[in-house]
VOPAGU-2260 file (C-alpha; in pm, 1 decimal, decimal comma):
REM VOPAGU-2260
SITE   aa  ch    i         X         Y         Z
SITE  UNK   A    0       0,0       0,0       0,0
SITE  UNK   A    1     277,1     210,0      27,4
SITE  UNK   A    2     453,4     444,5    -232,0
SITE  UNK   A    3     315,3     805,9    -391,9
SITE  UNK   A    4     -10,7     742,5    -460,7
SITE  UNK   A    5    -101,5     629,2    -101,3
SITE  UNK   A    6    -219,7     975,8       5,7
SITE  UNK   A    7    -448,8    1022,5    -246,1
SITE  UNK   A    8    -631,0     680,3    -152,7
SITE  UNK   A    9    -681,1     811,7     235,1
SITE  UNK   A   10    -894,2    1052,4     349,3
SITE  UNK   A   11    -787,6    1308,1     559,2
SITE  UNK   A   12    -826,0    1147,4     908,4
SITE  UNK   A   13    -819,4    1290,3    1281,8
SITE  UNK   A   14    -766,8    1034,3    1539,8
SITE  UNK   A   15    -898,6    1135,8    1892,3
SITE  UNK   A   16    -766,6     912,9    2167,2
SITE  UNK   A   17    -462,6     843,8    2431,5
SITE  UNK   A   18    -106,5     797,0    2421,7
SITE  UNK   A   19      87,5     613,2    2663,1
SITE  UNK   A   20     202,6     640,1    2946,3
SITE  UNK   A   21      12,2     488,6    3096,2
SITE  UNK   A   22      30,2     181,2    2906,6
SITE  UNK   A   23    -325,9     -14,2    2827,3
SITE  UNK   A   24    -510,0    -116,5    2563,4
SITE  UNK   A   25    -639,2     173,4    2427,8
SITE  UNK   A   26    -364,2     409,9    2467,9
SITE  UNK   A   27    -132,2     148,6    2317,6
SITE  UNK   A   28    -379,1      63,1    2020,1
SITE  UNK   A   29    -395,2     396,0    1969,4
SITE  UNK   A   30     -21,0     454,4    1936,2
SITE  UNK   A   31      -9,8     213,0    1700,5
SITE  UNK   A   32    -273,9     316,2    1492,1
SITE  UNK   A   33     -74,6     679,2    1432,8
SITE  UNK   A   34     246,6     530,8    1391,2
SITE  UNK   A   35     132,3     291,2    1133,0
SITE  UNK   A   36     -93,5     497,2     923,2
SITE  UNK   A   37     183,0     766,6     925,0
SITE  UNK   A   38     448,2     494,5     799,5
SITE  UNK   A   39     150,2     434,2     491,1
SITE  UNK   A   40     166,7     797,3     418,6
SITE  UNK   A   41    -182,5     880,1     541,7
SITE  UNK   A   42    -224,0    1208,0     620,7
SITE  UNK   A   43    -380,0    1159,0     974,9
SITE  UNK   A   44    -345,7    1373,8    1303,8
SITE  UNK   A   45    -359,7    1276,0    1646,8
SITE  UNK   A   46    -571,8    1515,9    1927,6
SITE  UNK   A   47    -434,6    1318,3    2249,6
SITE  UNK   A   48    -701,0    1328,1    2496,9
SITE  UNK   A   49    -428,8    1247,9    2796,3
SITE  UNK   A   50    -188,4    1527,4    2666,3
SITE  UNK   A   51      55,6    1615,7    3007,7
SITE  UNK   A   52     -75,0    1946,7    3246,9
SITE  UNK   A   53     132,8    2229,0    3100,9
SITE  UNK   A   54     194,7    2360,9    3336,6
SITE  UNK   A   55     285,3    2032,7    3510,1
SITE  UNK   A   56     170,9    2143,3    3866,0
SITE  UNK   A   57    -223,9    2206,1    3723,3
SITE  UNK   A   58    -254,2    1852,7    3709,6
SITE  UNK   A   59    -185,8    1794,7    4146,7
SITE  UNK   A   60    -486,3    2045,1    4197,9
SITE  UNK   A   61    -807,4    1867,1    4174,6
SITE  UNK   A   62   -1081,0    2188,7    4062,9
SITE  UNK   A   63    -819,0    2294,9    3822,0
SITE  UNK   A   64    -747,9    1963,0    3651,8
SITE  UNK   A   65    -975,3    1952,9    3452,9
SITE  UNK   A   66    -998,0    2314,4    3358,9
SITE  UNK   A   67    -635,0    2267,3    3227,3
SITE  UNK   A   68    -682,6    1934,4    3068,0
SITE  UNK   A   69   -1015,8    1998,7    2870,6
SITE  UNK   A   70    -974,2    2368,9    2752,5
SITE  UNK   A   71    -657,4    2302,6    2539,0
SITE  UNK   A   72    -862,3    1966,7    2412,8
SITE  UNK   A   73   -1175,4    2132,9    2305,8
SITE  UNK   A   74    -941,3    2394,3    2139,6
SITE  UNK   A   75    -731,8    2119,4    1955,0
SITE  UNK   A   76   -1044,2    1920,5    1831,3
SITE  UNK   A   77   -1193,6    2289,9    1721,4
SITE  UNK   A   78    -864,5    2369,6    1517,8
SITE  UNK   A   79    -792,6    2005,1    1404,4
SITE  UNK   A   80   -1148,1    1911,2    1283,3
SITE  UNK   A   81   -1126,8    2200,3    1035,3
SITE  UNK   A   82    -888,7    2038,1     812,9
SITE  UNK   A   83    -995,5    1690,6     794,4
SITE  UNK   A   84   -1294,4    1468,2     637,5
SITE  UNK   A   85   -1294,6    1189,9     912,7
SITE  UNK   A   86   -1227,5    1177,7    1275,3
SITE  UNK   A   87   -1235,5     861,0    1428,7
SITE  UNK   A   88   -1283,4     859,4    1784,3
SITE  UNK   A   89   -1141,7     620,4    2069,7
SITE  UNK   A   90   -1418,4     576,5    2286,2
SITE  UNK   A   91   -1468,5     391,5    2656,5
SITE  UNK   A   92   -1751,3     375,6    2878,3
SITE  UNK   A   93   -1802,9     616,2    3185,8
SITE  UNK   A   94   -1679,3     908,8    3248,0
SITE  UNK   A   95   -1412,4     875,7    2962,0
SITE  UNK   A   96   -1678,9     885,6    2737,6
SITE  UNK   A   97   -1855,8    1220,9    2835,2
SITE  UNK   A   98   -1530,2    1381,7    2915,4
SITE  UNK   A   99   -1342,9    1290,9    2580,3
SITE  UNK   A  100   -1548,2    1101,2    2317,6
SITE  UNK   A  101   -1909,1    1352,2    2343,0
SITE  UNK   A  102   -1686,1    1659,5    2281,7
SITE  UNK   A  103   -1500,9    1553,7    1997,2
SITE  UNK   A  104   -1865,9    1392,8    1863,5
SITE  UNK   A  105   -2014,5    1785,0    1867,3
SITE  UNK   A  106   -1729,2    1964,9    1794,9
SITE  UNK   A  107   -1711,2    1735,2    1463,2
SITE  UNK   A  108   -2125,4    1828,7    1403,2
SITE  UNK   A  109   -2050,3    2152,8    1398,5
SITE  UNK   A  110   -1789,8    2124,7    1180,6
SITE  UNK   A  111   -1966,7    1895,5     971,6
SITE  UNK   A  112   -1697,2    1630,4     985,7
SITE  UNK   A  113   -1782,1    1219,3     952,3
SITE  UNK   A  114   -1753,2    1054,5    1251,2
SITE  UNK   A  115   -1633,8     718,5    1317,3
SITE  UNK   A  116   -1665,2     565,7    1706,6
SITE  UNK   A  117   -1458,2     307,5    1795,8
SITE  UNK   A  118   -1582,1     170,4    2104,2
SITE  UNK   A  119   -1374,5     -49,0    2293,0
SITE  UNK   A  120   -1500,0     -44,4    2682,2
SITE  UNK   A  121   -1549,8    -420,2    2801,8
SITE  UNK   A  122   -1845,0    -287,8    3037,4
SITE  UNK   A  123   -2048,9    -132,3    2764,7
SITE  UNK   A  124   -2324,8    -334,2    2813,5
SITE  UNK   A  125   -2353,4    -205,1    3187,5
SITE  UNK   A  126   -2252,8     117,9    3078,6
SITE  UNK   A  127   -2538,8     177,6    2779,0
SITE  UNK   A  128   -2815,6      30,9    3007,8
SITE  UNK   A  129   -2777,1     329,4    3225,9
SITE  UNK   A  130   -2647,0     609,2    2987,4
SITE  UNK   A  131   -2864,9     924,5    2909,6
SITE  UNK   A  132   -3044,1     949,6    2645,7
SITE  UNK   A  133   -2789,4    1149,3    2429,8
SITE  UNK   A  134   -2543,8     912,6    2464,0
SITE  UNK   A  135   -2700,6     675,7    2247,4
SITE  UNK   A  136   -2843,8     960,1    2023,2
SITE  UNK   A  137   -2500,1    1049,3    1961,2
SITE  UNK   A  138   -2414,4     654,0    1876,5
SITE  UNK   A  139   -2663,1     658,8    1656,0
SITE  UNK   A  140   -2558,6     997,5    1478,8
SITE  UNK   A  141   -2232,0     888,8    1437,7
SITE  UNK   A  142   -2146,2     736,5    1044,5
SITE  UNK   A  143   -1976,7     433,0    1143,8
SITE  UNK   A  144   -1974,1     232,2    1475,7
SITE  UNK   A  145   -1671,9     -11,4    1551,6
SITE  UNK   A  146   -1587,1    -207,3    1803,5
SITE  UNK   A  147   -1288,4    -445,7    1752,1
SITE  UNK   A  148   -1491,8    -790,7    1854,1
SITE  UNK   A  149   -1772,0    -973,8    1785,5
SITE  UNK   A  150   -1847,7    -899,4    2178,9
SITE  UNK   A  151   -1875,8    -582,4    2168,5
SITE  UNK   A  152   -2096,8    -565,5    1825,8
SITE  UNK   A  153   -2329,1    -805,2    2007,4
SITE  UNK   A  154   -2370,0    -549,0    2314,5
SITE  UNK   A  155   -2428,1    -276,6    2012,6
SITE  UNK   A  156   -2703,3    -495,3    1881,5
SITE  UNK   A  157   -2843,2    -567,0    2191,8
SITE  UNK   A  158   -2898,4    -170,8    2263,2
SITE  UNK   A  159   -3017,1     -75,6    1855,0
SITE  UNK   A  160   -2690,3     -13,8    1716,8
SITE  UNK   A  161   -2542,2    -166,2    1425,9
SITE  UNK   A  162   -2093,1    -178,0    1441,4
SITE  UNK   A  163   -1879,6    -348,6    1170,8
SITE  UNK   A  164   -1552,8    -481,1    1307,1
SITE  UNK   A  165   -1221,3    -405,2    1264,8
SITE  UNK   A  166   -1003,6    -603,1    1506,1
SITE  UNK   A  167    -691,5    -489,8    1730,6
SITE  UNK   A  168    -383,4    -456,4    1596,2
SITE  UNK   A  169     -76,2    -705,5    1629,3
SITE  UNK   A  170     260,0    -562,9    1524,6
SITE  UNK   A  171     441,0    -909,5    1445,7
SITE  UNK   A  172     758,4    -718,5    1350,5
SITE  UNK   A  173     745,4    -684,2    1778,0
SITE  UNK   A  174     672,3    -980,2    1893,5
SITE  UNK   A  175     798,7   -1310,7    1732,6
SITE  UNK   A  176     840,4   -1661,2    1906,1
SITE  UNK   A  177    1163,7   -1738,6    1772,9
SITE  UNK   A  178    1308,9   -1504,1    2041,7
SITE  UNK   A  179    1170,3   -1678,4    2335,6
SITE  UNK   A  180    1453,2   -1791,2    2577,3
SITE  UNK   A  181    1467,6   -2180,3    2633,2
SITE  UNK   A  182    1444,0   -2247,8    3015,9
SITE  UNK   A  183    1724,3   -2462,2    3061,3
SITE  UNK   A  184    1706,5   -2597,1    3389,4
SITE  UNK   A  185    1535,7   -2306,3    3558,0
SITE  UNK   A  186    1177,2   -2277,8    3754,2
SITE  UNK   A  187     886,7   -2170,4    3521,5
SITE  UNK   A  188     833,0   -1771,2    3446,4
SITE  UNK   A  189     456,9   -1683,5    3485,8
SITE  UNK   A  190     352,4   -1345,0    3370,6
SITE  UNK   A  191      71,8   -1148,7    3413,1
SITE  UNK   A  192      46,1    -781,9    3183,7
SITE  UNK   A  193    -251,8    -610,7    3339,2
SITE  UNK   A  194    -289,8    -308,8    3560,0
SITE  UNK   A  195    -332,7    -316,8    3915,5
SITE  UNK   A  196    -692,0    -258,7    3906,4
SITE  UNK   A  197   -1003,8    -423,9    4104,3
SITE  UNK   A  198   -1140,3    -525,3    3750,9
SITE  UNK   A  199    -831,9    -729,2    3645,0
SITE  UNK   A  200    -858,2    -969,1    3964,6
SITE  UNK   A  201    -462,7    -961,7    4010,4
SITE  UNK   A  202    -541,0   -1163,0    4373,8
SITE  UNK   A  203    -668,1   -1448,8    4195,4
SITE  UNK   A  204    -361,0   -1479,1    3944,5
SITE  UNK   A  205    -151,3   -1496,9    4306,1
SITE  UNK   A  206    -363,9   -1762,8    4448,9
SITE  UNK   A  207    -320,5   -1966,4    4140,2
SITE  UNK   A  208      48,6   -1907,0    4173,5
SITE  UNK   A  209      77,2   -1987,4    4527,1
SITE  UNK   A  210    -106,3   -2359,8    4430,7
SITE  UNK   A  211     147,6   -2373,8    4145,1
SITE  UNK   A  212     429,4   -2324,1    4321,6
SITE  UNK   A  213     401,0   -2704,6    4568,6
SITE  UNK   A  214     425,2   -2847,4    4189,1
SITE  UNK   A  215     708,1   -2579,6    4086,2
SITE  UNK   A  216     857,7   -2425,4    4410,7
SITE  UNK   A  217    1108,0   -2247,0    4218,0
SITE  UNK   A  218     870,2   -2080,8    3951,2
SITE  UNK   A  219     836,0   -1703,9    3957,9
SITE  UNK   A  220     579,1   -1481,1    3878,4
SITE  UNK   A  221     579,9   -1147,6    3696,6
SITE  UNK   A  222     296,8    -901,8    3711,7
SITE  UNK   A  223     412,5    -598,6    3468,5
SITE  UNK   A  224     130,0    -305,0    3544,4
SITE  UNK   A  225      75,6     -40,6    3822,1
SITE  UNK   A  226    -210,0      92,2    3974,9
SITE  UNK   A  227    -405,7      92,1    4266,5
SITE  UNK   A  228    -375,0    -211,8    4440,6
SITE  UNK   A  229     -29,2    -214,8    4479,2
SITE  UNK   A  230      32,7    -249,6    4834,5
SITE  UNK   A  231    -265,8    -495,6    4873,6
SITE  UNK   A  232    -126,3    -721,8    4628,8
SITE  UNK   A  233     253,5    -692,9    4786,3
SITE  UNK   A  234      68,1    -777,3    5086,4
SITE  UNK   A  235    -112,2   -1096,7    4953,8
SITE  UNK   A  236     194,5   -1202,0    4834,4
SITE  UNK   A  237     343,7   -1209,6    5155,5
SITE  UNK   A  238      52,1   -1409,7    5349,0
SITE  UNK   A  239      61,3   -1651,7    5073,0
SITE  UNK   A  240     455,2   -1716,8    5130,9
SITE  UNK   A  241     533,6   -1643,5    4805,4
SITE  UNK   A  242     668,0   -1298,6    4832,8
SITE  UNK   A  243    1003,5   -1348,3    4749,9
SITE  UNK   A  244     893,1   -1549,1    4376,0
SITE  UNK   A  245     691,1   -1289,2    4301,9
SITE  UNK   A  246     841,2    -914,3    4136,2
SITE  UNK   A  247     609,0    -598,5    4066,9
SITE  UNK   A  248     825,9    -411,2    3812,2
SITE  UNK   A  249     576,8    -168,6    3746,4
SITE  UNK   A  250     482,1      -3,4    3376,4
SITE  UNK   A  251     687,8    -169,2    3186,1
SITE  UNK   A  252     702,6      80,9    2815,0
SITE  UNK   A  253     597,3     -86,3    2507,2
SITE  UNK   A  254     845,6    -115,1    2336,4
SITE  UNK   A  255    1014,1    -336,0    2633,1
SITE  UNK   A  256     684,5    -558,3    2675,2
SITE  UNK   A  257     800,8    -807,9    2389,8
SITE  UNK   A  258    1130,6    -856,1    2579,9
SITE  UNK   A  259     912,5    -997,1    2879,9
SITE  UNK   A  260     708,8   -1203,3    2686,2
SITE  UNK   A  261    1059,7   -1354,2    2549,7
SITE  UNK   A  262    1129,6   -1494,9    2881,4
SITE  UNK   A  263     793,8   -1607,8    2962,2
SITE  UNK   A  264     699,5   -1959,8    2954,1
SITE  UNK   A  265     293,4   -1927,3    3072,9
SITE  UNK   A  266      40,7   -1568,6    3112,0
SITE  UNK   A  267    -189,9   -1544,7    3334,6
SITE  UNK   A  268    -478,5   -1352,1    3223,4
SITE  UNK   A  269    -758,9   -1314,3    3533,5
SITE  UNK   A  270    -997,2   -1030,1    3447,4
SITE  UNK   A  271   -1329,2   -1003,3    3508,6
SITE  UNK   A  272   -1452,9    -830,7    3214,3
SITE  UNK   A  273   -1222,7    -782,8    2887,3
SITE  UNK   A  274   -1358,5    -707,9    2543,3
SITE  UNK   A  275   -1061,3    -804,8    2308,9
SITE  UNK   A  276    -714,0    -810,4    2525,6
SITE  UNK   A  277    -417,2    -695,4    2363,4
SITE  UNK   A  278    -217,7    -858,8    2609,0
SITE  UNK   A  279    -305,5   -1215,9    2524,7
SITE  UNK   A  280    -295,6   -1119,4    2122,0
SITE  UNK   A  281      52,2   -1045,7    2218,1
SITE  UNK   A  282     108,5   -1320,3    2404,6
SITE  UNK   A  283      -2,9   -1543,5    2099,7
SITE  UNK   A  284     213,2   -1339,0    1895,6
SITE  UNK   A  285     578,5   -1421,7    2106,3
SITE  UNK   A  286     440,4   -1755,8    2151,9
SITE  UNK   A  287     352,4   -1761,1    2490,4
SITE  UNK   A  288      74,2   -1977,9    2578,8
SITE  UNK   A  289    -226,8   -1833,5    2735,0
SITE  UNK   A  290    -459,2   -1908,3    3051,9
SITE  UNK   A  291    -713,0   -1692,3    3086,5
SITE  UNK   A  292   -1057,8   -1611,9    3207,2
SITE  UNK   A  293   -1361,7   -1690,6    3060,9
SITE  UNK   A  294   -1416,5   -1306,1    3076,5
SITE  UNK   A  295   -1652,9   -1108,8    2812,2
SITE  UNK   A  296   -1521,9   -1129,6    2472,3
SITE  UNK   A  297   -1218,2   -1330,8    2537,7
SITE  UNK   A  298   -1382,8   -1663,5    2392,4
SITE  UNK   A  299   -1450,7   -1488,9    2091,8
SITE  UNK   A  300   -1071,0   -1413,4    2071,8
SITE  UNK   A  301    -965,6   -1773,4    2149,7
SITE  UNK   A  302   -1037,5   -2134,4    2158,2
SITE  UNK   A  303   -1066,5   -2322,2    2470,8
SITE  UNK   A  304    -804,1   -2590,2    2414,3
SITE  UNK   A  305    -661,8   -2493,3    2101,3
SITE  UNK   A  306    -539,5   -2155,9    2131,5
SITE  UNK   A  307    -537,5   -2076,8    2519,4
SITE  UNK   A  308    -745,1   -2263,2    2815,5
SITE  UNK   A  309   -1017,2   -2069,9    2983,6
SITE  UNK   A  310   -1172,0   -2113,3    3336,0
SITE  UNK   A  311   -1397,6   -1928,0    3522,4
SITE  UNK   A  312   -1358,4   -1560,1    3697,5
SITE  UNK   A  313   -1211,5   -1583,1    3993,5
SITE  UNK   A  314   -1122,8   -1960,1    3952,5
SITE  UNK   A  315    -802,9   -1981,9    4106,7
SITE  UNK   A  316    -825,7   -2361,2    4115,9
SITE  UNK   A  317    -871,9   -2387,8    3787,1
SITE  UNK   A  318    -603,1   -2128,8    3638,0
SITE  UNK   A  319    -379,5   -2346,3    3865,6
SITE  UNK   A  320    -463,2   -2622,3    3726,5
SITE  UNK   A  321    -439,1   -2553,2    3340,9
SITE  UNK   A  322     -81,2   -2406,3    3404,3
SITE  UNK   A  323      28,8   -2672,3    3531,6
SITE  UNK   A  324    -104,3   -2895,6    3253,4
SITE  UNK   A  325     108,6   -2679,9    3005,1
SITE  UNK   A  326     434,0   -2666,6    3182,2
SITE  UNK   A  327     342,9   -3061,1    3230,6
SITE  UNK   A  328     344,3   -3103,4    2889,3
SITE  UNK   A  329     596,8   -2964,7    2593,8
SITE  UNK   A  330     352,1   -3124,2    2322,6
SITE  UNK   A  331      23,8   -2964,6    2457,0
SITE  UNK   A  332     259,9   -2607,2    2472,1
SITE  UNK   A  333     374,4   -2660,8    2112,1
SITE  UNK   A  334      38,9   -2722,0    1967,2
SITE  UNK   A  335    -124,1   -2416,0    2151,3
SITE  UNK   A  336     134,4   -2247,4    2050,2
SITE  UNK   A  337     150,1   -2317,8    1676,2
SITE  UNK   A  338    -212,7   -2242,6    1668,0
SITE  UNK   A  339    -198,3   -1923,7    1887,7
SITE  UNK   A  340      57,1   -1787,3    1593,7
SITE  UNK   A  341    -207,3   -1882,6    1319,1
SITE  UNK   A  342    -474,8   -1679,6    1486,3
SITE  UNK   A  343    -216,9   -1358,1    1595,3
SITE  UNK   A  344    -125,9   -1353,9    1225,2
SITE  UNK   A  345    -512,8   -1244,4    1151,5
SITE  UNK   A  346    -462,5    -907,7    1316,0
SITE  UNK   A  347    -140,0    -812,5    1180,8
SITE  UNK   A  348     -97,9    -468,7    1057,3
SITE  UNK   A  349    -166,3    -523,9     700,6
SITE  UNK   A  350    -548,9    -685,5     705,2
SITE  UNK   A  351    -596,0    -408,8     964,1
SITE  UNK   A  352    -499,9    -164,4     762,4
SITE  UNK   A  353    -696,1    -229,9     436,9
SITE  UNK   A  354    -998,8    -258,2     677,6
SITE  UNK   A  355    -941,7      73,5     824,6
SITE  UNK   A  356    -854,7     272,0     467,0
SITE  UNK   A  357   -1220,4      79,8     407,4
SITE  UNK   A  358   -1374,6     234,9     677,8
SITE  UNK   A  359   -1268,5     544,2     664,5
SITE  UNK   A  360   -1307,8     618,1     258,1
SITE  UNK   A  361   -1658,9     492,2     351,5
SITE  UNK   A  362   -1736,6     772,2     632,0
SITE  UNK   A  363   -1557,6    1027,9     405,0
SITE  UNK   A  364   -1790,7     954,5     111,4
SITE  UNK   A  365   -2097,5     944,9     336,0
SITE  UNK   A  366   -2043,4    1304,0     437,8
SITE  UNK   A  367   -2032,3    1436,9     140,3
């Protein structure tokens, strides 16, 4: 797709969403997305809805946080919106969405600009039951809905709202499973790449570490994410004796995640809701197999038994128990694995792309 004609074949796109740090899905889906599209020669611009307090002391004062976040941002989108056909907006449920997605979804009605939503919040359901009335009125206004799994475009349907898919995005020049380290001799590596967060269940990951470990006592766990429950999960760790196998390492950047992945032999996945994880499409990706929840739209993403195992939420038991029959068994790992690679490969950059250029030439021609 690349060469001189490229930027005549793309509309002129804004992208409204966040940047890392901190690292998560959307934020790092959305880096991505601007990085790519810029290496394709499409003329896109990014309005970062997490852009850094200027000046940086704004941000430690609560009343005038948001003063100093949201004026510049409705002044961007104002500006930026003028010179483009399409803005496609990164959207989440709560207050994410009327904070950052409803702006940019007026100031781009005023302006006369096609929209494009791209709704990725794995409690949409919960949060469209009990969102005002303009909130869907300005779903339904917008040209094109998309949410990156079937999951999500079943919630959409559920509410009134038709969505077309267009998946994540797996950069396979980052992640590759020919760089994973061999063990050699060493206690299994377990990692987990979610935030410290209530809705990621980090405790039960632990638990099904601490049963792992009177099969392995000399595994170790990594959980790569900050947040919250920091202290309470140092302090699990310690009642469940397994403090010392277990390191907190904090954010860890993106570009450094594939390194971790490379010296990983099982992830742990626990959440209790997910829509479309980029954590275990990267995990697929560096060949890392995958035991996860049963969360949302996860089985959409994989196979029980073929490309990951599932158990319940909050099955610690069980997430024990399929570990344990993977690090039991190299010919069970190498046939996960093989098929996990098959199934990243769908989401590589490439289909992605021609599926947004489709999407967005649509929503340009639509508005005119």
């Amino acid at each position: 797709m690349s060469g001189p004609d490229v930027p005549q074949r793309w509309p002129r796109v804004a992208i409204v969403g966040p940047l890392p740090p901190p690292s998560g899905g959307m934020a790092n889906q959305c880096e991505q997305l601007v990085r790519l599209l810029g290496e394709q020669g499409a003329p896109v611009r990014l309005v970062r809805t997490n852009a850094p307090y200027r000046p940086a002391w704004a941000g430690r004062i609560p009343m005038l946080r948001a003063a100093f976040r949201l004026l510049p941002y409705l002044w961007q989108l104002w500006r930026t919106l003028g010179q483009v056909q399409v803005v496609h907006v990164f959207a989440n449920s709560g207050w994410s969405w009327h904070l950052f997605a409803a702006p940019a979804l007026w100031v781009a009605r005023w302006r006369g600009v096609a929209t494009i939503v791209n709704y990725r919040g794995g409690l949409a359901d919960e949060f469209l039951s009990h969102a005002p009335r303009h909130v869907h009125t300005q779903l339904k206004r917008a040209t094109l809905r998309v949410t990156p799994s079937t999951f999500l475009q079943r919630v959409f349907a559920k509410h009134g709202l038709q969505a077309r898919i267009i998946p994540n995005i797996i950069d396979l020049q980052r992640f590759d499973a020919a760089r994973r380290l061999p063990r050699e001799g060493r206690g299994p590596h377990l990692i987990v790449t979610r935030n410290l967060e209530p809705i990621y269940d980090i405790p039960t990951a632990l638990h099904a570490f601490a049963l792992l470990r009177q099969r392995h006592p000399h595994a170790r766990l990594t959980v790569a994410g900050t947040g919250p429950e920091l202290a309470a999960l140092q302090q699990l760790a310690l009642t469940l004796g397994i403090a010392d196998a277990v390191q907190f390492p904090g954010r860890i950047d993106n570009a450094q995640i594939s390194a971790l992945y490379a010296q990983a032999d099982v992830m742990l996945n626990p959440t209790t809701a997910d829509n479309m994880p980029i954590s275990i499409l990267e995990a697929l990706a560096s060949g890392v197999p995958v035991v996860s929840t049963d969360a949302g739209g996860i089985p959409d993403l994989v196979c029980h038994g073929v490309t990951a195992r599932l158990v319940p939420v909050g099955d610690a038991q069980g997430m024990a128990r399929e570990a344990l029959a993977l690090l039991d068994s190299p010919a069970l790992v190498a046939a996960q694995c093989q098929a996990g690679l098959e199934e990243a490969r769908r989401y590589a950059w490439p289909e992605v792309m021609r599926q947004w250029q489709a999407a967005y030439v649509q929503a340009a021609e639509a508005a005119r």
